[in-house]
C-alpha positions in Angstrom: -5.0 -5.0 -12.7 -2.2 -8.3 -12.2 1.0 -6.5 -13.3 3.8 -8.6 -15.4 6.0 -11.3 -13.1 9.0 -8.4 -12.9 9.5 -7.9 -9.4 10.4 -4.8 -9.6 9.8 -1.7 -11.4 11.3 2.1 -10.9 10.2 5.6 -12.5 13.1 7.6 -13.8 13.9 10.5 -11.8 11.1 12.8 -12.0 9.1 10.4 -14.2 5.5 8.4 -12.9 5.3 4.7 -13.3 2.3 3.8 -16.2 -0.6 2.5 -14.5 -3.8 0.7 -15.4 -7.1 2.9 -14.2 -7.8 0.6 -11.5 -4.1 0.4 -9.7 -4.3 4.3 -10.0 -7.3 4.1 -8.6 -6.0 2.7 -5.4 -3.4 5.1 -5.0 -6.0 8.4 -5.1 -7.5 5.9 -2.0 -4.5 5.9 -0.5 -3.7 9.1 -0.6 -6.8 10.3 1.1 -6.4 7.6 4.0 -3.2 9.1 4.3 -4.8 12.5 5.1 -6.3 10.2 7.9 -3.1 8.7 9.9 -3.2 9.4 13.5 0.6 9.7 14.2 1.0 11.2 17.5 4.7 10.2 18.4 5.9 12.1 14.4 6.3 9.0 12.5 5.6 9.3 8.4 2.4 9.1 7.7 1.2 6.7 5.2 -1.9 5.6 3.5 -2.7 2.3 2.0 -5.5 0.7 -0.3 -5.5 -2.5 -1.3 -8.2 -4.6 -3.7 -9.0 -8.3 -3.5 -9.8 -10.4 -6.5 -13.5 -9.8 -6.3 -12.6 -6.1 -6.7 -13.3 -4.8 -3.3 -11.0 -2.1 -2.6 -9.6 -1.5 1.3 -7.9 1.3 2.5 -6.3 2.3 6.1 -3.7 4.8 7.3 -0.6 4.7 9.9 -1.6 3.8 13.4 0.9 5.4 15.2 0.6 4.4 19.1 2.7 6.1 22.1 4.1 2.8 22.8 5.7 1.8 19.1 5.8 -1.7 19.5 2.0 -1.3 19.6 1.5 0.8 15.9 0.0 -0.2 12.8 1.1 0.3 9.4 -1.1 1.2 7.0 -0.4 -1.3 5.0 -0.9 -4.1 7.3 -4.2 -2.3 8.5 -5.7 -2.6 5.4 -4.9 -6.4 5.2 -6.4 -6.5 8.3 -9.7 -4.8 7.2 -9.6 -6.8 4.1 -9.1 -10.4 5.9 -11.5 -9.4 8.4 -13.9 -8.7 5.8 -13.2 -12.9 4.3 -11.2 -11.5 1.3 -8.3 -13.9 1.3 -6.7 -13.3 -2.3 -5.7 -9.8 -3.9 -4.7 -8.4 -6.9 -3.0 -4.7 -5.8 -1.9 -2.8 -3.1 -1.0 0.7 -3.2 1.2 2.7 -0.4 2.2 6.5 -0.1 4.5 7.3 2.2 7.4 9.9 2.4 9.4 7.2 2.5 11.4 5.6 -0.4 10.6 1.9 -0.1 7.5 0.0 1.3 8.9 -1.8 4.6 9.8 -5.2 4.2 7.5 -6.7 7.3 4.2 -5.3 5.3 5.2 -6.8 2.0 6.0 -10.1 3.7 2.4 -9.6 5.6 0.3 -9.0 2.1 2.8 -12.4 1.1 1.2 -14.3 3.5 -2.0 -14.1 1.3 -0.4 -15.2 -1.7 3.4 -14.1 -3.9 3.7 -11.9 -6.7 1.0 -9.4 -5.8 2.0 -5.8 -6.9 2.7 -3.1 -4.2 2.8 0.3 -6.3 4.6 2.9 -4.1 3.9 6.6 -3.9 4.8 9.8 -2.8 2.8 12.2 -1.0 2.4 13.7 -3.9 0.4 11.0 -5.2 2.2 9.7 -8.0 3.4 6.1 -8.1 7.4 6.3 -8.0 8.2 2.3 -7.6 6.2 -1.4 -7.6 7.4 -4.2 -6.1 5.7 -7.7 -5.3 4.9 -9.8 -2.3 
């Protein structure tokens, strides 16, 4: 659920951050939106879930678009689907990704909604390497 305040965490090498049922939870739903991307143009694919305070989970995948200007991260698609749905305030977000870092732009997006909400990152693989906050 709310992680501590630290604003950042990192797994030892080879090693899975300890999470609570429900922010592992999120990253088994963003795993399989991940399996859903539609990345035409070879970017990473990437899955996102994210749950608001009432407990309603979202999840989204990369929207890659021949014009790149015009993609979707999946992060930011799953605020999307989440504030289009009236949530407002959330507790977790979960991203997997190939890559080694959640881009800035989405954490500062989910930030918009309120700071200090926990953005567990993990591979494709599943297994939550890093956390950050918004």
């Amino acid at each position: 659920m709310t992680a501590d305040p630290t604003p950042q965490a990192t797994a030892p090498a080879g090693a899975a951050l300890d999470l609570a049922a429900e922010d592992a939870k999120l990253l088994v739903l963003a795993r399989s939106a991940r399996l859903r991307a539609y990345v035409p143009d070879g970017r990473p694919a990437e899955g996102a879930a994210l749950r608001d305070t009432d407990g309603r989970t979202y999840a989204a995948a990369t929207v890659g678009l021949s014009r790149p200007e015009l993609a979707i991260s999946a992060l930011r698609a799953a605020v999307a689907a989440a504030v289009s749905s009236g949530a407002r305030r959330f507790e977790a977000a979960a991203v997997v990704t190939e890559s080694d870092e959640v881009a800035g732009d989405d954490v500062a997006t989910l930030a918009e909604f309120g700071a200090g909400v926990p953005v567990f990152l993990g591979g494709t693989d599943g297994v939550a390497r890093s956390r950050t906050n918004s």
